[in-house]
C-alpha positions in Angstrom: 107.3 108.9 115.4 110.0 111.4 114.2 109.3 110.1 110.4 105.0 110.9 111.0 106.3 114.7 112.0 108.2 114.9 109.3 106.1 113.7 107.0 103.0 115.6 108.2 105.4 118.9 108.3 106.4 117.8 104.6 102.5 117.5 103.6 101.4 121.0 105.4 104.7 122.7 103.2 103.0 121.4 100.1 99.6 122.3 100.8 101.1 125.7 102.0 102.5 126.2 98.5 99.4 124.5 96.6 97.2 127.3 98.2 99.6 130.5 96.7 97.5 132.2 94.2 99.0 131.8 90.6 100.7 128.5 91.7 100.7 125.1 89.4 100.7 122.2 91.1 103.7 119.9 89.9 103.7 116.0 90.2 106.4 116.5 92.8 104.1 117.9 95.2 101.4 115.6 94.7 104.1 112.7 95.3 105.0 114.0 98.3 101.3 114.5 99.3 100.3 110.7 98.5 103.8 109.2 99.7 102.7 107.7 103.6 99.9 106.4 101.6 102.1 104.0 99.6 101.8 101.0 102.4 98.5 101.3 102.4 98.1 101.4 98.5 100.5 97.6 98.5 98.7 95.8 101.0 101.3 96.2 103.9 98.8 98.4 106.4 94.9 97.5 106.5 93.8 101.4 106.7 95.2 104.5 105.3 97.4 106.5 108.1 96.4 110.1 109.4 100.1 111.2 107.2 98.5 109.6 104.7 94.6 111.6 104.7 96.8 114.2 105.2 98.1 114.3 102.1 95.1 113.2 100.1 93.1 116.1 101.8 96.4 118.0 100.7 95.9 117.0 96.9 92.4 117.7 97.2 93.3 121.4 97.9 95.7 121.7 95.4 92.8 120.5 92.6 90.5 123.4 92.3 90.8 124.4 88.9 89.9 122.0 85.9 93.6 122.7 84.9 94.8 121.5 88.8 92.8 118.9 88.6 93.9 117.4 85.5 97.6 117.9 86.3 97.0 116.3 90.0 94.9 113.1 88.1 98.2 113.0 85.3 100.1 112.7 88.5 98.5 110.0 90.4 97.9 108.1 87.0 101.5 108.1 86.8 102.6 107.5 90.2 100.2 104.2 89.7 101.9 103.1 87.2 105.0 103.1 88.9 104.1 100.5 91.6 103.5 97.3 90.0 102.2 96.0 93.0 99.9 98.4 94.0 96.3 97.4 95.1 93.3 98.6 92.9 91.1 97.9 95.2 93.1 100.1 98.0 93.5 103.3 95.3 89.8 103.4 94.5 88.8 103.0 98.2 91.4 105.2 99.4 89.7 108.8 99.2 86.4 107.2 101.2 88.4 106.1 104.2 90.2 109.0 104.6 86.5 110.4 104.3 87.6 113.3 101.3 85.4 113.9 98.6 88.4 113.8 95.9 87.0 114.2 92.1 90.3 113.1 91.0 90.4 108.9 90.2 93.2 107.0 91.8 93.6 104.8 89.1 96.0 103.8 86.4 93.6 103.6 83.5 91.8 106.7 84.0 91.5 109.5 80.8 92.7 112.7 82.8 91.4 114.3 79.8 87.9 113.7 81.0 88.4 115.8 84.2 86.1 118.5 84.7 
């Protein structure tokens, strides 16, 4: 329980600074936004967590701009990559169970570049 409250109070700190006008979003933020979803994303929990929505309804905030939103899609792309054991199936689905329209892939192949 103590871990979930800090972890929500961790995501609502990010989106806090996401939402500052003039502010880039940095990897480090989206990290920490997507970070409860990681058991989810390897196949140890069968549904996302309400830390974990949290945080993908975080990073969705932080994406409004093209710019944001190639940054945020760079940043899962490469936190992906990272875990070799992470489900495809989980990372595409992930956005509809947590019921957030994300236009940002979670997928290690996608072209960022392509983000509109």
């Amino acid at each position: 329980m103590k871990g979930g409250v800090i972890a929500v109070i961790a995501i609502l700190a990010v989106f806090q600074l996401a939402i500052q006008h003039g502010h880039a979003v940095t990897c480090g933020e989206v990290d920490v936004s997507l970070m409860p979803c990681i058991n989810y994303l390897i196949g140890h929990d069968s549904s996302p967590s309400p830390a974990c929505c949290a945080g993908v309804k975080a990073v969705k905030g932080m994406a409004s701009t093209t710019a944001d939103k190639r940054t945020c899609c760079g940043c899962v792309k490469a936190a992906a990559n990272r875990y070799t054991d992470l489900k495809d199936e989980a990372a595409q689905s992930l956005p509809a169970k947590c019921a957030v329209q994300l236009d940002i892939p979670i997928s290690r192949t996608v072209d960022c570049t392509k983000i509109n």
